[in-house]
N, C-alpha and C positions, 0 to 999 in steps of 0.2 A: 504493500500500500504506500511505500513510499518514493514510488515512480511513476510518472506520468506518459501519456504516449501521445504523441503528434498524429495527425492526422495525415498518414504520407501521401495518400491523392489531394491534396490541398495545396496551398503555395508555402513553399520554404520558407524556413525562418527567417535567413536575410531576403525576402522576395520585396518587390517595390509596389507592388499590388494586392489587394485583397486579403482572406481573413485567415491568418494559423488559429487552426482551432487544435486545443490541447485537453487532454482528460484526464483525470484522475480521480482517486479517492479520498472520501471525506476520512471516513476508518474502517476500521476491523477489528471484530470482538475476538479474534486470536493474536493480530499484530498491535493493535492501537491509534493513535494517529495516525491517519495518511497525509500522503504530500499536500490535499489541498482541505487538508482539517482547516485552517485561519479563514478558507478564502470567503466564508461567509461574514466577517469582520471587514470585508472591504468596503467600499462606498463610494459613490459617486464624488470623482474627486482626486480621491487617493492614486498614488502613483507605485508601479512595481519592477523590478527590474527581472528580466531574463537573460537568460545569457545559453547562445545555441554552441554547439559542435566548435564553431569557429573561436571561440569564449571572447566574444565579442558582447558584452553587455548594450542590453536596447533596454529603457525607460517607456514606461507605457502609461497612461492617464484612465482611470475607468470612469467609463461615460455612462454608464448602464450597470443593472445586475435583478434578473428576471430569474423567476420561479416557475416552471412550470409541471406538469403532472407527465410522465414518463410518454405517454400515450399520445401526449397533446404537444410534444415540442415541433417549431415549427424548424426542422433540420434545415431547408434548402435555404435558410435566413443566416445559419450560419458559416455553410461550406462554398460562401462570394470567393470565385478568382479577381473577381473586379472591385473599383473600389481603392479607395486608402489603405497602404497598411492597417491593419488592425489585429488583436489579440482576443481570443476566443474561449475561455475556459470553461470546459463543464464536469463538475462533478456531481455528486450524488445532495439531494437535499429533499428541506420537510420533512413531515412526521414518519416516524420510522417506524415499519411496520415489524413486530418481533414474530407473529407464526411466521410470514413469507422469508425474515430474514434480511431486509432491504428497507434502500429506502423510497420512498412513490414519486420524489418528484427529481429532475435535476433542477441546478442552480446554474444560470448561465451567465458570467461575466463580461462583459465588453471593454476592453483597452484600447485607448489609439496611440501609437507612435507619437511620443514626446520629440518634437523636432528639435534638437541639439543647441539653435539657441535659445529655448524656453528655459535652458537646465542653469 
């Protein structure tokens, strides 16, 4: 739970266009935290850094951060080739259901590329 995974038919991380969408896990009741335990602590506003293959650190601004129920996400809003850079994270969110074992909805964050002289 403590890795994340890129969406590899999507645009690369250093891409100049459109959206890297990333997943991972909130936790796991045999591991603990996952890598995106915090990210419901973000907020419209706040800024976060990644840093790809290349270890080239990119600064992101989240613009956005939506709930929806597993069934109802609207997918083809997230996986733009076109478009601005942007940052895409989805992991697991809402109430957690203990017979199924999961959780019902994802949480879906939005970041745009902090252009370098903002920093």
């Amino acid at each position: 739970v403590d890795r994340v995974g890129w969406y590899r038919f999507g645009p690369g991380y250093a891409a100049d266009a459109g959206s890297i969408v990333i997943a991972g896990h909130v936790d796991s009741a045999d591991q603990g935290k996952g890598a995106f335990f915090r990210l419901r602590e973000l907020d419209q506003g706040d800024t976060l850094t990644a840093t790809g293959s290349d270890g080239k650190a990119r600064k992101y601004r989240v613009v956005a951060r939506e709930e929806y129920a597993k069934t109802k996400i609207p997918l083809d809003r997230y996986f733009a080739r076109d478009g601005k850079p942007r940052l895409t994270l989805i992991p697991c969110g809402g109430p957690f259901d203990a017979k199924a074992r999961k959780y019902r909805d994802n949480i879906v964050v939005f970041a745009s590329l902090v252009d370098s002289r903002e920093l």
